[in-house]
N, C-alpha and C positions, 0 to 999 in steps of 0.2 A: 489459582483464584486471584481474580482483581481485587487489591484492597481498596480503602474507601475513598485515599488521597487519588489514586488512579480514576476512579469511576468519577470522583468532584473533578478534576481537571478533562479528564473524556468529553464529561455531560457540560460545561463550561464552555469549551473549547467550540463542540458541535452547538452550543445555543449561540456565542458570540458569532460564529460565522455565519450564522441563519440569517441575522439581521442583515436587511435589504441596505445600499447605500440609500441615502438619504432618511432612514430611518435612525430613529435611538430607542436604548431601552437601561432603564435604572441598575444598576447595581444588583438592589436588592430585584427589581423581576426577573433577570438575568439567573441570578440565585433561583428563586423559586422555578421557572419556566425549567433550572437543568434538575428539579426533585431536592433543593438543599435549600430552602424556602430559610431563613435568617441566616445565612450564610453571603451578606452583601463583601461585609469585611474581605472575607476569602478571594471572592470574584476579583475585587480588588486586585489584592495581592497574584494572584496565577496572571491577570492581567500584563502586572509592570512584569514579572520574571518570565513572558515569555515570547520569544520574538516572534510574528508576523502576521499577529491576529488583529481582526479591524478594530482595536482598544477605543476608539476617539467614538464610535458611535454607543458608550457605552458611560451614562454620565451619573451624577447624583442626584437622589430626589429632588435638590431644590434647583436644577439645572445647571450647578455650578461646574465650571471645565477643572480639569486636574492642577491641581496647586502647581507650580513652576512650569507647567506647561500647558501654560494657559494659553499662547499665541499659535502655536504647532497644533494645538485642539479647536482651536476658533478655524483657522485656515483650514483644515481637515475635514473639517461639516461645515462650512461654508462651500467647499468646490461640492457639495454632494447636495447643497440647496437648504442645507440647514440655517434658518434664522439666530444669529446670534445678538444679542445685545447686552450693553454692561458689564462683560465677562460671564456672561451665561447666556443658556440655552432659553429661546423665546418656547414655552411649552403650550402646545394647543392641546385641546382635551379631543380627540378622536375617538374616544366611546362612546 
């Protein structure tokens, strides 16, 4: 049987990679969309520890890039058409 840490990093893993380039999606909807809906923190973390996933289309509610790599994240969604400004993600409401 898959325990729950397996099924969070499975369902994580398969939502991270869905996202199109040039798109982004928050933390926390990332969370919710893999079934672990307040689980933004987590997302996080499987994030940094795991190599080869598109991490940089995957930002904070208030569109801010990852603390110390903030230029490696800007340049990353910038070649994908992403809007950056300020040190953050320019966020359009597409709903």
């Amino acid at each position: 049987m898959i325990d729950r840490e397996d099924r969070f990093a499975d369902a994580v893993i398969e939502t991270v990679t869905a996202i199109p380039p040039g798109e982004i999606s928050t933390y926390g909807e990332v969370a919710e969309e893999a079934g672990f809906p307040g689980a933004a923190r987590a997302v996080g973390n499987l994030l940094r520890s795991t190599p080869g996933l598109p991490w940089w289309r995957v930002i904070a509610v208030n569109g801010r890039l990852v603390p110390g790599l903030e230029a490696d994240h800007a340049e990353r969604l910038r070649s994908e058409g992403v809007e950056i400004w300020n040190g953050a993600v320019v966020m359009r409401d597409t709903r």
